[in-house]
N, C-alpha and C positions, 0 to 999 in steps of 0.2 A: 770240731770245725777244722782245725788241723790235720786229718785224715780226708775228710771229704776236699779240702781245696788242692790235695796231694792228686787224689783220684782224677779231680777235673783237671790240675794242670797236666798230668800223664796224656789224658785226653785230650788236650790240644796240641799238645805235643806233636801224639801220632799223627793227629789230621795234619799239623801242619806237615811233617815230614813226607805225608802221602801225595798231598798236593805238589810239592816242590819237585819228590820223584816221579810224578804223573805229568806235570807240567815240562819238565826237564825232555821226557824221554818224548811227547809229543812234538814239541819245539824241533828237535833233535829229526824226528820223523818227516816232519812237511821240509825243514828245510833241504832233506836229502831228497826229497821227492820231485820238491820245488827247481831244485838245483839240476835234477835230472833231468826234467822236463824240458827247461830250458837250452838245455845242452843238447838234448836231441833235436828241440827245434830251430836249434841255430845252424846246427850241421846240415839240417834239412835243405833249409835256404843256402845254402854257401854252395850243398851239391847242386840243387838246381838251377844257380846261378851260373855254377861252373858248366854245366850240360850245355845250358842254352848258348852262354857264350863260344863256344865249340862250333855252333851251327852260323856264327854269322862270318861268312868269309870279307877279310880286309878291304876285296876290290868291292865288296856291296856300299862300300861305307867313304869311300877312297873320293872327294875331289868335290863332296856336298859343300855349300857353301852357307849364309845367311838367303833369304830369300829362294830358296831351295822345297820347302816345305810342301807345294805345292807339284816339283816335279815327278818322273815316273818311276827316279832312281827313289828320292825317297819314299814314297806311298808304298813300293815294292817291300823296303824294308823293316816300314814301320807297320804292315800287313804280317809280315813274318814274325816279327816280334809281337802281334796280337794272338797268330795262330800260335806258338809255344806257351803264351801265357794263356789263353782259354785249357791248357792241360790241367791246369792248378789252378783249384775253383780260390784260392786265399788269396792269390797273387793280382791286385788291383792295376798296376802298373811296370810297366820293361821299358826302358831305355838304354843310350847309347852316350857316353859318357867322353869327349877329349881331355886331358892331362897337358898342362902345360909344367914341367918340373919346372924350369926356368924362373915361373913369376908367382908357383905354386897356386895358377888359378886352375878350376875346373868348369867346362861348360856344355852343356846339354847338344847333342847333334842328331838323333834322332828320339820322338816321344812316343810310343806308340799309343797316344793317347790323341794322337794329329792322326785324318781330322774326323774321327767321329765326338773330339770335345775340342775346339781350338780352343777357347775361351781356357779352358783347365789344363790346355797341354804347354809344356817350354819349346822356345822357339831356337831354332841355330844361333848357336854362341852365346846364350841366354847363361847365366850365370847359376853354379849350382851354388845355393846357400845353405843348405844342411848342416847340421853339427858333424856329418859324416866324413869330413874331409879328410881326416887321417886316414880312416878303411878304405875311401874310395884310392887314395895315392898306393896303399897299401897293397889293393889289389891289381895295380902294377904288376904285380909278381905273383898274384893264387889269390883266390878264393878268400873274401875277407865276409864280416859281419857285423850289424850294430849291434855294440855291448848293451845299450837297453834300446828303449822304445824313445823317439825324438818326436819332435815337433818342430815343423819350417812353416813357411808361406803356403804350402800345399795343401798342411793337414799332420796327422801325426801318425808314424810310420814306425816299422822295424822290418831293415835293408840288410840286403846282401849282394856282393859284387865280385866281380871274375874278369880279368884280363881277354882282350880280344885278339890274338896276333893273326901275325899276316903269314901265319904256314898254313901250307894249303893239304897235310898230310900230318901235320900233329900239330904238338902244342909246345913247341921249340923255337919259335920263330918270335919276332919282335914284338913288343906288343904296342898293338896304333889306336888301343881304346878299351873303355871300360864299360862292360853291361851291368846295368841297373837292374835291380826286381823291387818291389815294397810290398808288403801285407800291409795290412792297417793295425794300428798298434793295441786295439782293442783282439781286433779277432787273435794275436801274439797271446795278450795277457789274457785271454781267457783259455788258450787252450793248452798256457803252461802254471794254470793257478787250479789245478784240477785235484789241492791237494786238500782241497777246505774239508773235508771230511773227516780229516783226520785229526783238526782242530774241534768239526764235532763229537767224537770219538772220543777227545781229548777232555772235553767241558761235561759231558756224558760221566765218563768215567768217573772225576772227581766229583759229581755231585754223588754219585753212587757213594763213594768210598766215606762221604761225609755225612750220606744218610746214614749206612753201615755204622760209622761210628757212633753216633749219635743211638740208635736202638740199640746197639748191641753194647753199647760201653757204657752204658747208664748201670749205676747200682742198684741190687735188687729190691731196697728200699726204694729209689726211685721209683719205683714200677709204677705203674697204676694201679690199686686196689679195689679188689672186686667185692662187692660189698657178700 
């Protein structure tokens, strides 16, 4: 009896040792993957954030008011901000972003979502309420990003933001405003979770190595006997 419960516990032993380093090194694998993903796709958004911001000159934006929504200066604008976002089929909405440092509020001054949704678009001076408020003051100065995926009044997103200034030759001049992008925070986590496989790979593997164990580590009295 003594012998044989020697054998089995040798045997659980290994399974378990096999699982822990199968388990270990998959963990180890999706989160580098994971991590990757995300990291590419945040850079993603921050560049095209940063692009489009480039294209919108200060005086486009310069002297809009509330009740403005309907004029030629804004429709112009918020056309332009449709045409660069129809380039990037992920990108559901672009806007135009005022900074107040003073009272650290933030508020909405063009939507390009006005007016083929009013109902869904924010209005001049309309208050932004996102948990994004650090990125957005942030991008004050360069190209910022949501550290995860939020959720506002709007719906639930993952943003990226870029400084608009008033040089008309580079990107050295003051800056009088903040462009807005959002994906939806689904289409985000689906196409930085593209590591599930490797968790099958992972549950795969260990049943393997506990089948193995189990055929192959049985004593030859164990066996089945063939009559």
């Amino acid at each position: 009896m003594a012998q044989a419960y020697s054998h089995s516990t040798k045997l659980w032993v290994t399974a378990l040792v096999a699982v822990i380093i199968i388990a270990g090194l998959t963990a180890l694998a999706y989160t580098s993957s994971d991590a990757a993903l995300k990291s590419t796709a945040q850079f993603g958004l921050k560049s095209t954030a940063g692009v489009m911001a480039t294209q919108i000159n200060a005086s486009e934006i310069q002297g809009l008011i509330p009740g403005d929504e309907n004029s030629m200066q804004y429709l112009a604008i918020a056309q332009k901000l449709r045409t660069m976002r129809s380039m990037n089929d992920h990108i559901i909405n672009a806007y135009i972003i005022t900074v107040n440092t003073t009272d650290k509020s933030a508020t909405f001054l063009v939507d390009d979502l006005y007016p083929v949704d009013p109902s869904g678009s924010a209005r001049i001076g309309q208050a932004d309420t996102s948990p994004d408020k650090m990125q957005i003051f942030a991008a004050l100065s360069g190209p910022t990003v949501s550290p995860q995926p939020y959720s506002d009044s709007w719906g639930s997103f993952m943003s990226a933001y870029a400084p608009i200034d008033d040089s008309l030759n580079d990107s050295n001049g003051n800056t009088v405003a903040v462009l807005g992008i959002d994906v939806a925070a689904g289409d985000y986590v689906t196409s930085t979770s593209q590591g599930t496989w490797i968790i099958v790979t992972g549950v795969v593997s260990i049943i393997i190595v506990l089948g193995a164990l189990y055929v192959f580590g049985r004593k030859p009295e164990d066996a089945p006997k063939i009559p």
